[in-house]
RODO-2510 file (C-alpha; in nm, 4 decimals, decimal comma):
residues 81
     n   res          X          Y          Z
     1     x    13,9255     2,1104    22,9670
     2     x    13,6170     1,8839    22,9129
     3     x    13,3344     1,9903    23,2089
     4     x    13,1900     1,6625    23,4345
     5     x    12,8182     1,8135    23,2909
     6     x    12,9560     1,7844    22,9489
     7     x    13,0847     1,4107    22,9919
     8     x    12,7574     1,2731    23,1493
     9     x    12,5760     1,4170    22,8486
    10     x    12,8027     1,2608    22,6095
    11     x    12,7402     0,9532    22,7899
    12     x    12,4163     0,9601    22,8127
    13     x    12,3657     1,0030    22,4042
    14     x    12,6459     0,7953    22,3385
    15     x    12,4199     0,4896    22,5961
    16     x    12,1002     0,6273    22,4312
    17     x    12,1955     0,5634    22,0583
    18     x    12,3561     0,2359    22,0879
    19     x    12,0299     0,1527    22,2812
    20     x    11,8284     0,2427    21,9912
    21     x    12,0121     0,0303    21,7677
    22     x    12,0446    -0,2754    21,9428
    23     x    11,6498    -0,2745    22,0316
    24     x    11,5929    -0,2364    21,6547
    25     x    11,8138    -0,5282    21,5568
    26     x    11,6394    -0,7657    21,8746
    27     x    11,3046    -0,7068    21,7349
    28     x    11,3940    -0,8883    21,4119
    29     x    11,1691    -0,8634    21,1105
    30     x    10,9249    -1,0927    20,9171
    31     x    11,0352    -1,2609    20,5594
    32     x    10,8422    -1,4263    20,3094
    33     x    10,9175    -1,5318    20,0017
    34     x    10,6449    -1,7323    19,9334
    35     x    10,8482    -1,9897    19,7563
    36     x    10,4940    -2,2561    19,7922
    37     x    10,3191    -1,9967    19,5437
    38     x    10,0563    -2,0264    19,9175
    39     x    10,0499    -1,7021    20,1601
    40     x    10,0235    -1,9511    20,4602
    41     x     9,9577    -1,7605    20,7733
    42     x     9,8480    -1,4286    20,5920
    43     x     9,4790    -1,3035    20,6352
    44     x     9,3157    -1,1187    20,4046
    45     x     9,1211    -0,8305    20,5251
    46     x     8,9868    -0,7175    20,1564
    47     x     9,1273    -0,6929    19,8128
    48     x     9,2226    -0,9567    19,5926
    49     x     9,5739    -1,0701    19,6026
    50     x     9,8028    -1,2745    19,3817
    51     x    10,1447    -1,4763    19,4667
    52     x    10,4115    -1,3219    19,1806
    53     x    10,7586    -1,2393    19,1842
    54     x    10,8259    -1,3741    19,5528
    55     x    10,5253    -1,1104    19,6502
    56     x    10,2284    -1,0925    19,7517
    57     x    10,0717    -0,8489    19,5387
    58     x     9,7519    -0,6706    19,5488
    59     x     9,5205    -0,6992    19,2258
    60     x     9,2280    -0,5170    19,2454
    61     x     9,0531    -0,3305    18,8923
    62     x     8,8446    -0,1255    19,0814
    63     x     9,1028     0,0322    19,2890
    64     x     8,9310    -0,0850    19,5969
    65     x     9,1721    -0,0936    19,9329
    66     x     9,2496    -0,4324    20,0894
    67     x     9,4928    -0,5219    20,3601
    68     x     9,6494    -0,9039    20,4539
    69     x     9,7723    -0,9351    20,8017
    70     x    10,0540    -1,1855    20,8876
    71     x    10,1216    -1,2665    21,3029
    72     x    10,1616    -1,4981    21,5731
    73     x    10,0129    -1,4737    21,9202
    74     x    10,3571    -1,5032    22,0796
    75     x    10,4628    -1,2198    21,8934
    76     x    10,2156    -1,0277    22,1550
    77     x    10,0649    -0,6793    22,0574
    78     x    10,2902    -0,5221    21,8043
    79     x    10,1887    -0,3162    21,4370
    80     x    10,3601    -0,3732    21,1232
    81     x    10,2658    -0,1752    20,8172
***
């Protein structure tokens, strides 16, 4: 026979996982395809970058790092890498 201990912790990880999940599909996630060939919204922090292939693509012959940024005020403080 199945203990009450060993119920609540199934429960609990059963409520725990389908938490996880749910709060990953609610946050959503950004898409641009950048079918204007213009990165509208999107900052550039260094680099040079190029529109191809639906991407925005960094270009850079000296292999120097750059970023772009994309984001919204509403969307409050979040990071995306």
């Amino acid at each position: 026979m199945i203990s009450q201990r060993s119920i609540r912790v199934l429960h609990f990880l059963v409520v725990a996982v389908l938490s996880m999940t749910t709060l990953t599909v609610w946050s959503g996630t950004f898409v641009d395809d950048f079918n204007n060939n213009k990165p509208d919204g999107w900052k550039k922090v260094g680099g040079t970058w190029k529109i191809k292939d639906g991407g925005y693509h960094g270009v850079e012959p000296n292999s120097v790092e750059g970023a772009v940024l994309i984001g919204d005020p509403k969307w409050g403080a979040r990071l995306f890498h």
